[in-house]
C-alpha positions, 0 to 999 in steps of 0.5 A: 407293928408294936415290936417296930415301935420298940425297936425304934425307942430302944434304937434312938433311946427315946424313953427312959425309966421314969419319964413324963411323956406328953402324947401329942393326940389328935385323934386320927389313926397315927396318934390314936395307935401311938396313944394306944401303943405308949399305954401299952408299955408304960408300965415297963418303963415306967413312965407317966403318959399324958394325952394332949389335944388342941382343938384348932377350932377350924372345921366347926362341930367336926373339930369338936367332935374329934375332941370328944372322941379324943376326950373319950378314948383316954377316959376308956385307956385311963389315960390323963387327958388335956385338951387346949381350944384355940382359934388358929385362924385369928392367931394367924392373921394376927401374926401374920403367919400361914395356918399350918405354921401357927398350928404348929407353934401353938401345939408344941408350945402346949405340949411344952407347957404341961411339963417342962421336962417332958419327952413330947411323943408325936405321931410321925410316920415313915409316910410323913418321912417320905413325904417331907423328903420330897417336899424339901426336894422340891424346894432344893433343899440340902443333904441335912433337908434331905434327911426328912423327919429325925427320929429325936429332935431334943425332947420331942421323940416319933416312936412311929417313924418307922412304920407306913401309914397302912401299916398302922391303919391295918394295925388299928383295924386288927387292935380295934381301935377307933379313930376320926378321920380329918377329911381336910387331908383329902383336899390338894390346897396343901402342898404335902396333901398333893404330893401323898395324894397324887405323887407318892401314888405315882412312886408306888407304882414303880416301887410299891415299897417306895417309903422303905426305900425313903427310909434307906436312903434317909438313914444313909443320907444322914450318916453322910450329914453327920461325918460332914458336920463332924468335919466341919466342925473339925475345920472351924476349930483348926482356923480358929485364930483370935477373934476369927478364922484363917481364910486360907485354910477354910479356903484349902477345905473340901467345898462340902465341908467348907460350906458347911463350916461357913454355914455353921459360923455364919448361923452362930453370929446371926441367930438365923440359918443363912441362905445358900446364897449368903453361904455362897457370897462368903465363901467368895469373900475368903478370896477376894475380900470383903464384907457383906450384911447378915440377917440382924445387922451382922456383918460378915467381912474378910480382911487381913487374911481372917473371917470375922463377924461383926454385930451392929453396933447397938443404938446407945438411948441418949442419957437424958437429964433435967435439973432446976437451979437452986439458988442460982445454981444446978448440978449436971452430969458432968459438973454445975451450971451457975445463974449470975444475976446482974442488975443493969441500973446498978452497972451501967455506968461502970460496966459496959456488957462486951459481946462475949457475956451477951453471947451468954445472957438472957434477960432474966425479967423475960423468964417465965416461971421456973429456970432449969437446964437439960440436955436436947431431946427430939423435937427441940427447935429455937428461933435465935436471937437476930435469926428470922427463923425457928430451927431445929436444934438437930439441925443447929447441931449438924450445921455446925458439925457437932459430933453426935456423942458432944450433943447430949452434953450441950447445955440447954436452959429452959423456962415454963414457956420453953428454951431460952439459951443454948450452949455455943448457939446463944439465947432465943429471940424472946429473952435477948437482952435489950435497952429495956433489960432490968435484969440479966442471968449470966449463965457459967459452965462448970465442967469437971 
């Protein structure tokens, strides 16, 4: 079984001279063989092996045991040792994701975070291969599903996926080397502990080398995917046309390959693999035009002969501002507002205050505290001058049908005790210049 596992290192070119390698070590058969074999060759390639364990703190004393005997088996190897306890179950529940999920993320989030340019070895077998060909199977996967368990995915190399799992029990047995035994992989309340313990079996009797013939038709499955995504790739470039991509010309493609570009595109602008559904909507739009809502606000939309996508245009936070007035004046964003303080005793008989200066007066003599102007924030709501009501100035704003971008640049005038004047709308009840009034503030705008 060694001289499979070198085969297939130096086949997909998984180890390198020099590399850190973290070994992924749960204890069971699979990992403790791959810790086994990995120390068996370091040396050769010179490489430095690090075995890492995360005790899921699922099974109670049992968890803890296999962390023991992992623990102890890289004290006999010689072999650096790390070991990371985390409580899945309440992790789960706390994301809101399935036990195996949240397993998964954690311990590859592990591996990573014991050295970053690390090659992460995990303990993948040909009968996980089969396994997961079957299992995307039934979910009706696509060719690249069907391709089961790469044997290099970025960093992360499986030195075992060419070997059965019998092949490596036989092979610890022979070799003498111990390892625990998970009785959970015997329970059915997982979907792949179904299909290994009562599908594969069933297989097996029709083709006792069932998980080589898997093998086979994986590796010529996955010849196919990657000349179909090479052309893919080929098409999207040739439809390339400004900011999209000819409809036409994705249109005159080969379905396999056109779906694939599709999905490739559509993967691209939205940060998610899209369904075949969605794949199937656009590659109608290339005909009939049209748009369609991606995952993120992403839209996908064929107008003008072109495939384009388009993001959500991003929510712009409002600029707010706050400035009090200094000696009757305040600087704003976009130019000043002035405080104009006129004493009726003294103008009476010589001025008569004409609608349009009301519109823009307040009795100073109402104000409390301090005088200073900002823009609109949310919540805001005034009660208007002769109004018998209290309204919202969202919809003071909307009634008059003031454009959205227009309304954080509406000036409004404030006291200690809240709004007391709002640009185009006039001032609030309480501070209406009355036959009492002393004193009135004349505010002026001063764009630039």
């Amino acid at each position: 079984m060694t001289a499979k596992v070198l085969s297939a290192i130096e086949r997909f070119g998984m180890l390198s001279q020099g590399d850190t390698v973290v070994a992924g070590v749960s204890g069971g058969a699979d990992s403790s063989a791959l810790l086994y074999i990995l120390n068996k060759i370091k040396d050769s390639y010179g490489i430095r092996l690090i075995a890492a364990h995360v005790n899921h703190c699922l099974r109670g004393e049992m968890a803890d045991s296999d962390e023991k005997f992992v623990r102890d088996m890289c004290f006999e190897l010689g072999v650096e040792c790390r070991v990371l306890r985390a409580d899945i179950r309440a992790m789960a529940e706390k994301e809101g994701v399935g036990l195996e999920e949240c397993g998964r993320n954690v311990r590859y989030e592990f591996f990573s975070s014991i050295c970053s340019s690390a090659k992460i070895a995990t303990a993948h077998t040909l009968s996980d291969k089969a396994e997961t060909v079957l299992f995307n199977l039934t979910r009706g996967s696509t060719l690249h599903g069907l391709r089961g368990i790469p044997p290099v995915r970025g960093n992360i190399i499986r030195p075992l996926i060419d070997c059965t799992r019998s092949e490596i029990e036989a092979f610890c047995r022979d070799e003498g080397i111990g390892y625990v035994t998970d009785l959970s992989n015997f329970q059915c309340d997982y979907s792949r502990n179904r299909i290994r313990l009562n599908v594969i079996p069933e297989l097996k009797k029709i083709n006792p080398a069932f998980e080589s013939a898997v093998l086979r038709c994986a590796d010529s499955l996955s010849a196919d995917d990657e000349y179909l995504l090479l052309a893919a790739k080929e098409l999207i470039e040739k439809a390339k046309s400004g900011d999209g991509y000819a409809a036409e010309i994705l249109a005159q493609a080969h379905e396999a390959v056109r779906k694939r570009a599709l999905a490739g595109l559509m993967k691209k602008a939205a940060g998610a693999v899209p369904t075949g559904r969605q794949v199937e909507i656009v590659d109608g739009l290339l005909k009939t035009g049209g748009g369609v809502q991606l995952e993120g606000g992403v839209t996908a939309a064929v107008k003008g002969g072109l495939l384009f996508f388009k993001d959500k245009p991003q929510k712009r936070e409002p600029v707010c501002w706050n400035e009090k007035f200094v000696d009757n004046c305040a600087v704003l964003p976009f130019g000043k507002a002035y405080l104009k303080i006129i004493n009726t005793s003294d103008s009476k008989n010589t001025q008569k205050f004409n609608k349009k200066l009301l519109e823009c007066s307040f009795d100073y003599g109402k104000i409390c505290g301090s005088v200073y102007c900002r823009n609109k924030i949310d919540g805001d709501a005034v009660r208007l001058g002769k109004r018998n009501c209290t309204k919202s100035l969202k919809k003071l704003f909307n009634e008059a049908k003031i454009p959205p971008e227009q309304r954080g640049k509406l000036v409004v005038v404030c006291d200690d005790r809240g709004i007391v004047w709002v640009e185009n709308f006039g001032c609030a009840q309480r501070c209406l210049v009355g036959d009492d009034t002393t004193e009135i503030a004349e505010i002026q705008i001063a764009r630039e």
